[in-house]
C-alpha positions in Angstrom: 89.9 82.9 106.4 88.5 85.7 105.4 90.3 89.3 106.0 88.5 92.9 107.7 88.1 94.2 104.1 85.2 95.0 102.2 85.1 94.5 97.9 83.3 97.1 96.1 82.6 97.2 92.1 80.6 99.5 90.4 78.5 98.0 87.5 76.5 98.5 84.0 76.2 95.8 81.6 79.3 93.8 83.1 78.0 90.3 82.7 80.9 89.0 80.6 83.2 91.0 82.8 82.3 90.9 86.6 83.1 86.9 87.1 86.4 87.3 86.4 86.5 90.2 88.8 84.3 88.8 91.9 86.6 85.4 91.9 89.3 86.9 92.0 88.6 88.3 95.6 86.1 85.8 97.2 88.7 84.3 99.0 89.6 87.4 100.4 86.5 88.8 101.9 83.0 88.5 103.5 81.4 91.6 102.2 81.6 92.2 98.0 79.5 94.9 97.2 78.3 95.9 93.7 76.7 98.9 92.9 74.5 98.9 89.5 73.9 102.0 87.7 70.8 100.3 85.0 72.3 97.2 84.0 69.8 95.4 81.1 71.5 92.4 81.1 72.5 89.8 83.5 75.0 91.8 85.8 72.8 91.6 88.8 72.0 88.3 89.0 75.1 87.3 88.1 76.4 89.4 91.0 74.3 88.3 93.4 74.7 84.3 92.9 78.2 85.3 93.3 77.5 86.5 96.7 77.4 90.0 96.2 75.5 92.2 98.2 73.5 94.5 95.2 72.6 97.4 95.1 71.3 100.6 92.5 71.7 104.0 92.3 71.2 106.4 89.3 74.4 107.1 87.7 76.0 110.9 88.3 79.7 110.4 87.4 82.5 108.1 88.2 83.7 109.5 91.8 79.6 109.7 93.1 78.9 106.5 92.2 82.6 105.2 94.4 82.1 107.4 97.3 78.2 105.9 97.4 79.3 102.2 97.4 81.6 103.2 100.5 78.7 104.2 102.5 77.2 100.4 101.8 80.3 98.5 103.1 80.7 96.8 105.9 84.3 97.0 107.1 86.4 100.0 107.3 89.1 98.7 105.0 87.8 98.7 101.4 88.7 97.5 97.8 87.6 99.1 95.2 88.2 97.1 91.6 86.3 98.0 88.5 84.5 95.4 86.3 86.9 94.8 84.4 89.9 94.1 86.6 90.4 91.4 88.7 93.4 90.8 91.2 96.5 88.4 89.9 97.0 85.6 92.6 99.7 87.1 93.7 98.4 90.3 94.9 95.8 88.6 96.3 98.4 86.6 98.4 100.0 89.8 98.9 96.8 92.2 100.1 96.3 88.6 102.6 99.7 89.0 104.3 99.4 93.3 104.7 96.8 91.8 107.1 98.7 89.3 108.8 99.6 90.9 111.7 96.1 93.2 112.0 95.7 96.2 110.0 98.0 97.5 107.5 100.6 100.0 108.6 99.6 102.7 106.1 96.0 104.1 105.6 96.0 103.9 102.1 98.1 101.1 99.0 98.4 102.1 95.3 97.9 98.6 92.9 99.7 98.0 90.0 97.2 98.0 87.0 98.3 96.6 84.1 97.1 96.4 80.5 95.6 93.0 79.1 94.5 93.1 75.5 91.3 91.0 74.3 93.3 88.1 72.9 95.5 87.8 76.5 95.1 85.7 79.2 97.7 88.0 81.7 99.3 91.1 80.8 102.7 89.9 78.5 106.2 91.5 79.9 106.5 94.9 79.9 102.8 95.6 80.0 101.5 98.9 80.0 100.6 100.3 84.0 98.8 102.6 85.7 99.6 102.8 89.4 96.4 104.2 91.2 95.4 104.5 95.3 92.5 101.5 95.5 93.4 100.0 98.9 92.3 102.1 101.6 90.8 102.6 105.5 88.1 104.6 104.6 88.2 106.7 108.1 91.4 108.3 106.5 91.0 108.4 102.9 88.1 108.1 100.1 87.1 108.7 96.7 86.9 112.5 95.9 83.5 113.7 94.3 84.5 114.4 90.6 82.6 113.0 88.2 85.3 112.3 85.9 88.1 111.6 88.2 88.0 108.8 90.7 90.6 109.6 92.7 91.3 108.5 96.4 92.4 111.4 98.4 94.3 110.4 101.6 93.6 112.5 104.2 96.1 112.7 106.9 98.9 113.0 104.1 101.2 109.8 104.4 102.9 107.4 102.5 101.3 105.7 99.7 103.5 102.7 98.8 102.3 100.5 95.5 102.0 96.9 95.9 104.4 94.9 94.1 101.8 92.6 92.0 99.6 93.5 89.2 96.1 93.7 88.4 95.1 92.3 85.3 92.8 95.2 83.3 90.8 94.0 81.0 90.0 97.6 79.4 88.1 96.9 76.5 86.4 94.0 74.7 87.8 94.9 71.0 88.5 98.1 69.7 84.3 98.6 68.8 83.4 98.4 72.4 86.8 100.8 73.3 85.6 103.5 70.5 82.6 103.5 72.4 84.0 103.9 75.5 86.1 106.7 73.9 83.3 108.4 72.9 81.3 108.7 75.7 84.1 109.5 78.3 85.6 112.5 76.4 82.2 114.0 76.3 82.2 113.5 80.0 86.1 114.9 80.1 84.7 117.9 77.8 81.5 118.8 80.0 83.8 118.8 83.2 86.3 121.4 81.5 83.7 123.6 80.3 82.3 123.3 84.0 86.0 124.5 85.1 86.7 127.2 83.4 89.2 125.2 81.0 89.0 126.1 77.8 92.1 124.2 75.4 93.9 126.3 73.1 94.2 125.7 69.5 98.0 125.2 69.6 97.1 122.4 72.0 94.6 120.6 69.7 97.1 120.6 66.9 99.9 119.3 69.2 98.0 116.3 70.9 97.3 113.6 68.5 101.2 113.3 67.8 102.2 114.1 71.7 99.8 111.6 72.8 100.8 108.9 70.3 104.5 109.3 71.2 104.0 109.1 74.8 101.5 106.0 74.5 104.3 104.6 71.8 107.4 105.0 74.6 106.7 106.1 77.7 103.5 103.5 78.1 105.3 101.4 76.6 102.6 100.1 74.3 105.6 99.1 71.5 106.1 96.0 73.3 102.7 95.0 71.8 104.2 95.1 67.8 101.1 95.9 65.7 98.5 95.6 68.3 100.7 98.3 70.3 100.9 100.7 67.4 96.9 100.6 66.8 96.2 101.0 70.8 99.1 104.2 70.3 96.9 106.0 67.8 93.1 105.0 69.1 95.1 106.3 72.6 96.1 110.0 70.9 92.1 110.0 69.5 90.8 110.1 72.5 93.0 112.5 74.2 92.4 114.7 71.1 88.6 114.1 70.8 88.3 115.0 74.2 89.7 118.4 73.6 88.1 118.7 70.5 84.8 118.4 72.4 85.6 121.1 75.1 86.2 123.8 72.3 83.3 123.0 70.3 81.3 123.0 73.7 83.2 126.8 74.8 82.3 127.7 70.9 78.5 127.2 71.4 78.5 128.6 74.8 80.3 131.5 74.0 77.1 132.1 70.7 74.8 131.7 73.3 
């Protein structure tokens, strides 16, 4: 039986990625939306034999792209999972019994993201987490309009409590593909300082790369990964230092103009 919650993914180029995602939920819902920003490969039809309602819409940043795939759900509860994550078993059993007894006492759930590395099935103990709002009734909370930032904002202020199983996150395909992605999100992080007012100090820039590696080392816990943790520790301080990097050279040129 299917629960009052709609699915929605956005898409580009997520053939290899988007199965994973879509079965992980098709037990859960009627109405799995994905939202395509120019896919050239087979994301869309591999979407749609999935049972995906499709649809396009011109990229314009992270947060319009989420708060346009609300508007094409059906049901006021929504999930919103990227491409590359798909729910563990568990928290699928888990979002199932929030909705035993009707709808969920809260208006909006945090999920448990957690870290699996190209050569992992699951994440291993210990994995590295992100805890992030992605459960939600969108009549009291929704995705803010930031490009960069996709961030639920709940709206009538209350409790957000995290579910207690993961998602598996499937960040990158090897470390060419998460260069990539490095690249092209710290321009994005870079273009919406310089559109804030933010410019980052010098002091900063030379303090990053080692602040960044020591909190991805410890505090992310990403030395419970041996070799592979230390390399993910230092391509992890890159991009938070390229990002900043980008942001002064972008205030440099500004301020020539």
């Amino acid at each position: 039986m299917t629960l009052p919650l709609s699915v929605f993914i956005i898409t580009k180029n997520e053939e290899d990625r988007l199965p994973r995602t879509i079965a992980s939920v098709r037990g859960l819902t009627d109405d799995i939306v994905v939202v395509d920003s120019g896919s050239t490969d087979n994301t869309l039809n591999v979407a749609e034999t999935m049972g995906a309602r499709v649809f396009s819409n011109a990229w314009k940043g992270y947060g319009p792209q989420k708060r346009y795939a609300e508007t094409m759900c059906k049901h006021s509860w929504l999930l919103n999972l990227d491409a590359d994550e798909e729910l563990s078993p568990e928290l699928a059993q888990e979002i199932r019994d929030l909705f035993a007894q009707g709808e969920p006492k809260q208006s909006c759930y945090a999920l448990d993201i957690r870290m699996v590395l190209p050569h992992e099935d699951k994440p291993r103990r210990f994995a590295a987490n992100n805890r992030v709002k992605r459960l939600y009734d969108v009549r009291q909370a929704g995705f803010k309009d930031s490009p960069v930032h996709d961030t639920v904002v709940v709206r009538n202020g209350s409790e957000v409590p995290v579910l207690e199983h993961p998602v598996y996150h499937r960040s990158f395909r090897g470390l060419q593909h998460e260069i990539d992605k490095i690249n092209r999100y710290s321009t994005m992080q870079a273009e919406d300082m310089l559109a804030r007012g933010k410019r980052p100090p010098a002091a900063r820039i030379l303090l990053e790369p080692l602040g960044a590696f020591l909190k991805a080392y410890f505090l992310r816990r990403y030395f419970a990964y041996g070799v592979e943790g230390f390399i993910q520790s230092i391509t992890y301080a890159f991009a938070r230092t390229l990002r900043l990097a980008k942001a002064r050279e972008l205030w440099l040129k500004k301020r020539g103009d």
